[in-house]
N, C-alpha and C positions, 0 to 999 in steps of 0.2 A: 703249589703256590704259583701264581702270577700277579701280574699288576702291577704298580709301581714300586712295590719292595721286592718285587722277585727280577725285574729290568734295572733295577737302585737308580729310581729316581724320585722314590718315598720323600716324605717331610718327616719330622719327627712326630707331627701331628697324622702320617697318614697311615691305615689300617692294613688290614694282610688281608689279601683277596686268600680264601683256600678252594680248588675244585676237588670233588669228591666224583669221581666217578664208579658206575657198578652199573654197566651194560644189563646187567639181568634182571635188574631191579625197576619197577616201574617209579615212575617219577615222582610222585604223589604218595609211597609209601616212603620209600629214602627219604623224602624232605619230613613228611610226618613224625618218621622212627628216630630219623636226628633230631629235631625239634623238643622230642617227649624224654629222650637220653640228655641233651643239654640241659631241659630243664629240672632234670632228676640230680643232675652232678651238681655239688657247690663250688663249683671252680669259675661258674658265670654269675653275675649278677645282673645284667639286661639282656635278654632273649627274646628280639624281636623278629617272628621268622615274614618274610612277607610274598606270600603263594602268590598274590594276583600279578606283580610286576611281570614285566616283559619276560625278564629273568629270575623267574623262582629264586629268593635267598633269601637267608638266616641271619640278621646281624648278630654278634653277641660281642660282650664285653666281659675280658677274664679279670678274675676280680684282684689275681697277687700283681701283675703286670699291671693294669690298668691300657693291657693294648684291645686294639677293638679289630674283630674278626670280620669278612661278609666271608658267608661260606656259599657255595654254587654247587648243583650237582645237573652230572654228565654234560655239561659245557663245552666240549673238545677244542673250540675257538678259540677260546679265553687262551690255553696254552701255545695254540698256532701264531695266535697277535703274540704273544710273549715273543716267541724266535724272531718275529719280524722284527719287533724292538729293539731285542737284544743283539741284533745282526744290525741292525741299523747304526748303533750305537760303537 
């Protein structure tokens, strides 16, 4: 997790960043295999994955919580800003 709920300076309206990382896996099948697995499970109800952006990601929204996901994969950054943050803080 990173973002603003993993540095806690989330709103109550703000989402959970997740990175997923798996060095061995090409990028374009991870985001695919997630994609096709999310949309299999009944635990989301909006599964928008969106490949073109800057940053390949997944939004979704779980349906008992009603919190909403972007999930990222092999990002390593995302975590590195987390420490700055959180050291900054």
């Amino acid at each position: 997790m990173f973002g603003s709920t993993a540095n806690r300076l989330a709103l109550k309206c703000s989402d959970i960043d997740m990175l997923v990382i798996e060095p061995n896996a090409k990028l374009e099948d991870l985001f695919n295999d997630t994609a096709i697995a999310l949309a299999k499970s009944n635990k989301f109800e909006f599964i928008s994955p969106i490949p073109d952006a800057k940053v390949p990601l997944i939004r979704i929204l779980h349906t008992n919580t009603r919190i909403n996901f972007d999930i990222v994969f092999n990002q390593e950054n995302g975590v590195k800003g987390l420490s700055m943050v959180v050291e900054l803080l």
